[in-house]
C-alpha positions as CSV (number, residue, x, y, z in Angstrom):
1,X,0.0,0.0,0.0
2,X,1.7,3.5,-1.0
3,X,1.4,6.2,1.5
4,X,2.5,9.4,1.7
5,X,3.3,11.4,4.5
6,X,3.4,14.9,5.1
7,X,5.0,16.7,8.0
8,X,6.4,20.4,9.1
9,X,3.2,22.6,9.0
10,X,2.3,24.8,11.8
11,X,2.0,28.7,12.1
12,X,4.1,31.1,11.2
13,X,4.1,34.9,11.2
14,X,4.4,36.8,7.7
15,X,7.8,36.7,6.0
16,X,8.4,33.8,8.4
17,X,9.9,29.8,7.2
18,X,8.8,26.8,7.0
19,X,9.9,22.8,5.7
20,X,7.7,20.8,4.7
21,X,8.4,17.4,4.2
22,X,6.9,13.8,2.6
23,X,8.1,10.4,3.2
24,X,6.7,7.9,0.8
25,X,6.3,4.1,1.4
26,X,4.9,1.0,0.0
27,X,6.6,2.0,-3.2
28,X,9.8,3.5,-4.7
29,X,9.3,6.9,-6.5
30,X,12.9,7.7,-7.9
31,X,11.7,7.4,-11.5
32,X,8.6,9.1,-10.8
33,X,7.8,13.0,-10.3
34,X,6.7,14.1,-6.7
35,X,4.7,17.5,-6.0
36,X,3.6,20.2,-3.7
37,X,-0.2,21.1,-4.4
38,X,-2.2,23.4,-1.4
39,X,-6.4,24.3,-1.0
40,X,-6.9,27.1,0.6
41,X,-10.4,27.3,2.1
42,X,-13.1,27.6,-0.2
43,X,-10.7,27.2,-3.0
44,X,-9.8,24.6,-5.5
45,X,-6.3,22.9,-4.7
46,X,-3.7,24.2,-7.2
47,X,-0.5,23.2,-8.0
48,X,2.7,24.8,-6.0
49,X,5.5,22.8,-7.2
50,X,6.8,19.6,-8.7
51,X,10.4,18.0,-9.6
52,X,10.9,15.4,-12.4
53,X,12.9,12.5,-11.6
54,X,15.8,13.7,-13.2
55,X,15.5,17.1,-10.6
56,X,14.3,19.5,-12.8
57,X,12.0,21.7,-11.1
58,X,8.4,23.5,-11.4
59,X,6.7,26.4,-9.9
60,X,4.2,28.3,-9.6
61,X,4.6,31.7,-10.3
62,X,2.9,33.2,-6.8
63,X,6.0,30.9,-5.4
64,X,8.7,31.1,-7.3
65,X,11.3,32.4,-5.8
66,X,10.2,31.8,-2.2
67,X,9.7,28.4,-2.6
68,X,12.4,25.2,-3.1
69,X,11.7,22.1,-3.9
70,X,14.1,19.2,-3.2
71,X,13.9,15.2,-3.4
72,X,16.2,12.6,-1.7
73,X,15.6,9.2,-3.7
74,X,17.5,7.4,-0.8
75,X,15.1,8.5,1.4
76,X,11.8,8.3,-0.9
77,X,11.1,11.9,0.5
78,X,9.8,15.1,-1.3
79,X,10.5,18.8,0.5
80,X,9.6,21.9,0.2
81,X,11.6,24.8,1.5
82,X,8.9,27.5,2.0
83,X,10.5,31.2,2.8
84,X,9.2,34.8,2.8
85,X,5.6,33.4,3.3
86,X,2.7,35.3,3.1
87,X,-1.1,35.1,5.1
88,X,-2.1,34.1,1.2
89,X,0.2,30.8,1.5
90,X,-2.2,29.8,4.2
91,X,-3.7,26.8,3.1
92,X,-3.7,23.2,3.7
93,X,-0.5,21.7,1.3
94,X,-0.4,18.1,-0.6
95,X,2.4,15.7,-1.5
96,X,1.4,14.1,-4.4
97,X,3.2,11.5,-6.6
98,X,2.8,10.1,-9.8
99,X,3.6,6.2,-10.6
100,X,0.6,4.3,-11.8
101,X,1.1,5.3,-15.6
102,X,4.6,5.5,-17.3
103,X,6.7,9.2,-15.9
104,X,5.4,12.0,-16.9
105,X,8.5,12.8,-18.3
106,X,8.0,10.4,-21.3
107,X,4.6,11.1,-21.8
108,X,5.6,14.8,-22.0
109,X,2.8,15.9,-19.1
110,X,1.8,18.8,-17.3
111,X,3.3,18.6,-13.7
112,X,0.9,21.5,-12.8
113,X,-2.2,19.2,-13.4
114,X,-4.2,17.4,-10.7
115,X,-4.7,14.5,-12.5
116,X,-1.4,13.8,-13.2
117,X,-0.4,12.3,-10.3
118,X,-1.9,8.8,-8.5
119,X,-0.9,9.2,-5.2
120,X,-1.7,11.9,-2.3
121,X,-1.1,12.5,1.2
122,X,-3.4,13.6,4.0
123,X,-2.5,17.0,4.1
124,X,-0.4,19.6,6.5
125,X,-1.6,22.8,7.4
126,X,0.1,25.9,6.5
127,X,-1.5,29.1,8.5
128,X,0.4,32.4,8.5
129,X,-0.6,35.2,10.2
130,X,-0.3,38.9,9.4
């Protein structure tokens, strides 16, 4: 059974940091992309960021810039380096990874889309305050 775990939300005040972090299990993601999405309430969930398995790296542009994303294949982990954050980054963020079709790297997809990846965590909440 794949999980995926997130970790490192919490409250933070404006221009504050935080790590957020995801440990997968149940199945080896090294040849697979792995990727932050967040829902704010009342929102949709959108995509934040998301790194190929060759490390190349997506953002979105409200984040770039103040957001890293990292991966450690021994590990099986996904992290997200969130700095400068604003009361709009409030929101509850997703590790998603994809892995039940061939990488999205040879079927040339979009790492910003929802249904590109099979696999999600439970969520960590994000809240920063003004």
């Amino acid at each position: 059974q794949v999980r995926l775990v997130e970790s490192g939300g919490g409250l933070v005040q404006a221009g504050g940091s935080l790590r957020l972090s995801c440990a997968a299990s149940g199945r080896i993601f090294s040849h697979y992309a792995m990727g932050w999405f967040r829902q704010a309430p009342g929102k949709e969930r959108e995509f934040v960021s998301a790194i190929s398995w060759n490390a190349s790296t997506y953002y979105a542009d409200s984040v770039k810039g103040r957001f890293t994303i990292s991966r450690d294949k021994v590990k099986n982990s996904v992290y997200l380096q969130m700095n400068s954050l604003q009361p709009e980054d409030t929101a509850v963020y997703y590790c998603a990874a994809e892995g039940a079709r061939g990488p999205l790297t040879d079927r040339n997809g979009n790492y910003q889309a929802r249904n590109e990846y099979d696999y999600w965590g439970q969520g960590t909440q994000v809240t920063v305050s003004s």
